[in-house]
Z-matrix of the N, CA and C atoms (Angstrom, degrees):
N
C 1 1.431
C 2 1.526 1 109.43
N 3 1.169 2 119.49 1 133.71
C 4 1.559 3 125.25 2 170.75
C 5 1.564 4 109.19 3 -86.00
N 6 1.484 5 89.09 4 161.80
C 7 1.698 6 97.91 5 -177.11
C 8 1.732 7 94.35 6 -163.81
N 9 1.854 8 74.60 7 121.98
C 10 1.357 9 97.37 8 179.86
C 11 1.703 10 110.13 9 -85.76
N 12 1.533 11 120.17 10 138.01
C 13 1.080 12 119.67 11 130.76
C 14 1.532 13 132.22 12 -110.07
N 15 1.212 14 89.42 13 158.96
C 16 1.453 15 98.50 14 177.18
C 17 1.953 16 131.21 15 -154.54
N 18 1.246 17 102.45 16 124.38
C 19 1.610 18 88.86 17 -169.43
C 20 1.546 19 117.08 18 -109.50
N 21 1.101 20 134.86 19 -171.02
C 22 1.555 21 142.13 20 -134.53
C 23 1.511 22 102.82 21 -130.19
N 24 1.431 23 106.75 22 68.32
C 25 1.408 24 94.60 23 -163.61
C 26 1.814 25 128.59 24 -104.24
N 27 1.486 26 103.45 25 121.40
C 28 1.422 27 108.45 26 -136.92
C 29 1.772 28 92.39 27 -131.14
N 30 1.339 29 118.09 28 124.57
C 31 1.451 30 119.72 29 -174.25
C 32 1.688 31 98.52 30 -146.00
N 33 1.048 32 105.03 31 46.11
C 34 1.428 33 109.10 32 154.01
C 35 1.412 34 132.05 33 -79.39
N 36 1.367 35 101.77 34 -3.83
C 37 1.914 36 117.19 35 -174.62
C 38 1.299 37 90.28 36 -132.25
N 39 0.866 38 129.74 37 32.62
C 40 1.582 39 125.25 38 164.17
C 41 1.288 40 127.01 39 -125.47
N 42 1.464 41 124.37 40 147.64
C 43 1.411 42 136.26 41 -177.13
C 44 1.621 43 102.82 42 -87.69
N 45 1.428 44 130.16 43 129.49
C 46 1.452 45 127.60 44 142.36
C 47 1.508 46 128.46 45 -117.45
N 48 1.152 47 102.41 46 142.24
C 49 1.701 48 97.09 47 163.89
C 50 1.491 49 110.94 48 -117.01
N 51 1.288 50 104.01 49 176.01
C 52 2.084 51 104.00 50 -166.09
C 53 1.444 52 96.66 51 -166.29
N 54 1.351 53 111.81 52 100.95
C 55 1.657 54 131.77 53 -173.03
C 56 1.410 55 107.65 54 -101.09
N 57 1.471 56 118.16 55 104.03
C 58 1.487 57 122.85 56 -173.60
C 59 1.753 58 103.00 57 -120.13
N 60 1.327 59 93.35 58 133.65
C 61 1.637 60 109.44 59 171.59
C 62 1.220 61 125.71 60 -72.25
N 63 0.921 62 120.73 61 133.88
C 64 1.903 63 114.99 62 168.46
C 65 1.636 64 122.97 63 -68.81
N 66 1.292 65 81.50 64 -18.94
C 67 1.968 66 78.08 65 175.15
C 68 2.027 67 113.78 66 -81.83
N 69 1.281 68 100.27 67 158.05
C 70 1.640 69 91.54 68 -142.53
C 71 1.106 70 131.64 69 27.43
N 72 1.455 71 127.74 70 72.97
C 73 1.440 72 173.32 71 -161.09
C 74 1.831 73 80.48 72 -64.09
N 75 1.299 74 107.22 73 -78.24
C 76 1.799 75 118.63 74 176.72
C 77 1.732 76 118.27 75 -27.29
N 78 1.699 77 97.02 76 -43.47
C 79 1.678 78 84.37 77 -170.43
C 80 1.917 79 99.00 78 -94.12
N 81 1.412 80 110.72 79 -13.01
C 82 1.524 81 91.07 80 -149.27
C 83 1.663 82 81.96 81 -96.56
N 84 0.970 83 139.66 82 -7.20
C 85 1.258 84 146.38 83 172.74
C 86 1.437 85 104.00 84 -51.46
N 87 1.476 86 118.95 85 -31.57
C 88 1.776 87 109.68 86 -152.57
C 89 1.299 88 85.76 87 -122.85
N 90 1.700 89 133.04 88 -18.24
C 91 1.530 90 113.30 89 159.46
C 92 1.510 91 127.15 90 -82.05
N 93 1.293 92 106.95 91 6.50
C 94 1.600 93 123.97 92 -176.39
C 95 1.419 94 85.56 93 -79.88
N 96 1.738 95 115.84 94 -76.19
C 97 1.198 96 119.70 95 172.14
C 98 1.546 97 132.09 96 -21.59
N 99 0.976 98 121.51 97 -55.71
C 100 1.687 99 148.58 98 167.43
C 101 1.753 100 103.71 99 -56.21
N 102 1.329 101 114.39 100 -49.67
C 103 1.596 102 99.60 101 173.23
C 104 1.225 103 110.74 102 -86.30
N 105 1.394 104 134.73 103 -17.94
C 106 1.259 105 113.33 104 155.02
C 107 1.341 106 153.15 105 -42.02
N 108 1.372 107 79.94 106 -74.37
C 109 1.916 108 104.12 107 163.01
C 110 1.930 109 103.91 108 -43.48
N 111 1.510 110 112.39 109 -53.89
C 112 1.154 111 75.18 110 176.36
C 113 1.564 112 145.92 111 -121.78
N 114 1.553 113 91.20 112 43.58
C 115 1.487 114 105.42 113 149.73
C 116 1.521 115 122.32 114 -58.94
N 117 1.616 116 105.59 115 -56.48
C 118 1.237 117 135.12 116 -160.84
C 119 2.023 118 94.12 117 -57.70
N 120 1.537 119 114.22 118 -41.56
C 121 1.154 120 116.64 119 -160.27
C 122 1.621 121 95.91 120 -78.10
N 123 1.339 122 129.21 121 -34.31
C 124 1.357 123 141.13 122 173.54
C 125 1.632 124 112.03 123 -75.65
N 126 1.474 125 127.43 124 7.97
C 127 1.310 126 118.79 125 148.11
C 128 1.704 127 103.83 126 99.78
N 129 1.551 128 117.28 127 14.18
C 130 0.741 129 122.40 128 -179.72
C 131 1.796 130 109.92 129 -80.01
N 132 1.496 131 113.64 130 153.50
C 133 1.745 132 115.28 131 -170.44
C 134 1.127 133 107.51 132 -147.40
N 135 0.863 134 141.57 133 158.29
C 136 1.695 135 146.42 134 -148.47
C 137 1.569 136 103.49 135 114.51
N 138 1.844 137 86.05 136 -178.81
C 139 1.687 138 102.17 137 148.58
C 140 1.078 139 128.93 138 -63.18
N 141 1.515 140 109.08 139 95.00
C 142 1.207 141 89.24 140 171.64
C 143 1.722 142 109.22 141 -121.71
């Protein structure tokens, strides 16, 4: 039998920072991307 979890994940009252390197410019480019989006999808607001 499977068993799902799942949690409630909500960062609208939260602070982040996200420190990306320039070296492999190619890969960190698309995980910059990737933590963005999903801040933004988790309710996060600011500059972002």
């Amino acid at each position: 039998m499977t068993r799902i979890i799942q949690g409630n994940l909500n960062a609208s009252e939260l602070k982040f920072a996200i420190i990306a390197g320039r070296f492999n410019d190619f890969i960190s480019e698309r995980l910059l991307e990737g933590a963005i989006d999903t801040l933004i999808r988790s309710g996060a607001r600011g500059r972002i």
